[in-house]
N, C-alpha and C positions, 0 to 999 in steps of 0.2 A: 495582654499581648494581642497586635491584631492577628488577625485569621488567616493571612495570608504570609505574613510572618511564620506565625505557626507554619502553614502546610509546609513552607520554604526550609525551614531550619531547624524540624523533627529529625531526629537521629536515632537509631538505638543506643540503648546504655547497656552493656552486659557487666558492667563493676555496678554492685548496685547495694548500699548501706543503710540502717536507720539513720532518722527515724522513717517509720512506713507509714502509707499515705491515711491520713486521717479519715473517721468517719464522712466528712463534709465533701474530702476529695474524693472519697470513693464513690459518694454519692454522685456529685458529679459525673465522673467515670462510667458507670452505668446509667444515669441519662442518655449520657454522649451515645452510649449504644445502642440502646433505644430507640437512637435519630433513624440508625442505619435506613438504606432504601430497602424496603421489604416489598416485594409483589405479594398481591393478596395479603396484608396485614398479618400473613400467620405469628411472626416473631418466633422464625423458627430457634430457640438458642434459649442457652440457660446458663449460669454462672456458678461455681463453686470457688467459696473464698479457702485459704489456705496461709494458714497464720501461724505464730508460736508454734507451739506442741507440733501441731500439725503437719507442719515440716520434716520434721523427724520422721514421724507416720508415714507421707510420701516418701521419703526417702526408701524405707523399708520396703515401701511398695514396688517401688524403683529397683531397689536389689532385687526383691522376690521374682522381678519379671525377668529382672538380666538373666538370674543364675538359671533359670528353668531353659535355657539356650545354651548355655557352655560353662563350665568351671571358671570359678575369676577368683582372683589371688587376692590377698586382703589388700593390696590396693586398690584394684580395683571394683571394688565392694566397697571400700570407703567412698571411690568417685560417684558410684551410683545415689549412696545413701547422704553422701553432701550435695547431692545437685541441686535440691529445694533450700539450703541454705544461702544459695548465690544471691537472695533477697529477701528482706524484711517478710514482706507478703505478695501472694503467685493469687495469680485467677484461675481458674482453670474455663476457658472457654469453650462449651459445649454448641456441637447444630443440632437440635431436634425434629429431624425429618419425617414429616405428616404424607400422610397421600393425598395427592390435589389434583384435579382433575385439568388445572391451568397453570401446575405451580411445580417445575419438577424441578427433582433434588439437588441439581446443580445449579440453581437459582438460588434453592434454600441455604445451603453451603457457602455460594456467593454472598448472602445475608448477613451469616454468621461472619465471616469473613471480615466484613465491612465494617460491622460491629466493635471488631478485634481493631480496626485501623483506627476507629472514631474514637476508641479506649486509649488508643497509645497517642493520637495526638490528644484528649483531653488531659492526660499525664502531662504531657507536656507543656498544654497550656498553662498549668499545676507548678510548673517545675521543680515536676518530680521526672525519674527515670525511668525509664521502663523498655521491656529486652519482651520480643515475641518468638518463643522456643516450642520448635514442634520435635522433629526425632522419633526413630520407633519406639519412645517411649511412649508417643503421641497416640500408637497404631495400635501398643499391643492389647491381645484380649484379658490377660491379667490386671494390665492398670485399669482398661476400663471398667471390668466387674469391680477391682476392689474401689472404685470411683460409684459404682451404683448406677452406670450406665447402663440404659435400656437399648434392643437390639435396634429400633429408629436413632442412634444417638454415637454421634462420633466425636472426638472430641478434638478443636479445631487449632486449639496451640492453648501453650502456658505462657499468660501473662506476667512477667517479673514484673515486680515493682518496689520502687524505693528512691532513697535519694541518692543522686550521680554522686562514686566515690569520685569522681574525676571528670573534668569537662571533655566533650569530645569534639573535634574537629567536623564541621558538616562539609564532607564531599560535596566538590564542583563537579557539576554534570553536562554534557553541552548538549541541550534539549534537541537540536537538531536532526544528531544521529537516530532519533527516536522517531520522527513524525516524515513524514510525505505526503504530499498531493495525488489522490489518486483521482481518476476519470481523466 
């Protein structure tokens, strides 16, 4: 796929099925991360994969944080504890924020950030699917301890990924509204 293709006709996929992306793809995938622009080389960011079993696990983890905020009816307890099944296999993208004397955190986060883009069009480049899901699931202090998050360490969104149950239409955008001449 050219690259400009790509950047033109990346989408998210939130239907997302086996099979999940191969060793090779994944590989890939975190390269592409890799690339992000990093000031000062830190590499602030760290990846946890989230597969089989594992899913379930998250899930659990997922209920555990809902209910500690309000009583939920076994539906919605089911919704919580099914939300890591919406794909084969999830990333979970972490920023690891350092102290930098030239390098502060919302650059670092920026990184991270970047990372998460370069992941979901390398998916794509793949064509495979991939859905980038944040949520105060994302925030809370529960998922993160039971994630083994250190207090430098936020965690920047859940990578879905798998293969598109269903194609999706890529939204026309008219570039113009976006951009002006200033000076």
């Amino acid at each position: 796929m050219d690259a400009l293709e790509n950047l033109h006709q990346r989408v998210s996929i939130p239907l997302l099925e086996g099979p999940a992306p191969s060793p090779e793809q994944l590989d890939n995938i975190f390269r592409a991360a890799l690339r992000a622009p990093d000031h000062g080389g830190l590499k602030p960011l760290r990846f946890l994969n989230v597969e089989a079993e594992a899913r379930n696990k998250l899930g659990e983890l997922f209920l555990d944080a809902a209910s500690e905020d309000e009583s939920l009816s076994e539906e919605q307890q089911n919704k919580f504890r099914n939300m890591p099944l919406r794909a084969p296999h999830i990333i979970v993208a972490i920023a690891v924020i350092q102290d930098h004397p030239k390098v502060p955190r919302t650059e670092q986060l920026i990184t991270a950030g970047c990372a998460v883009q370069n992941m979901l069009l390398a998916a794509h480049a793949q064509n495979l699917g991939a859905m980038w899901r944040t949520g105060v699931l994302a925030y809370h202090p529960t998922v993160m301890d039971g994630l083994g998050l250190q207090a430098h360490e936020e965690i920047v969104g859940y990578l879905y990924l798998g293969t598109p149950a269903r194609s999706r239409k890529v939204p026309q955008v008219d570039v113009e509204k976006f951009v002006s001449d200033w000076g």
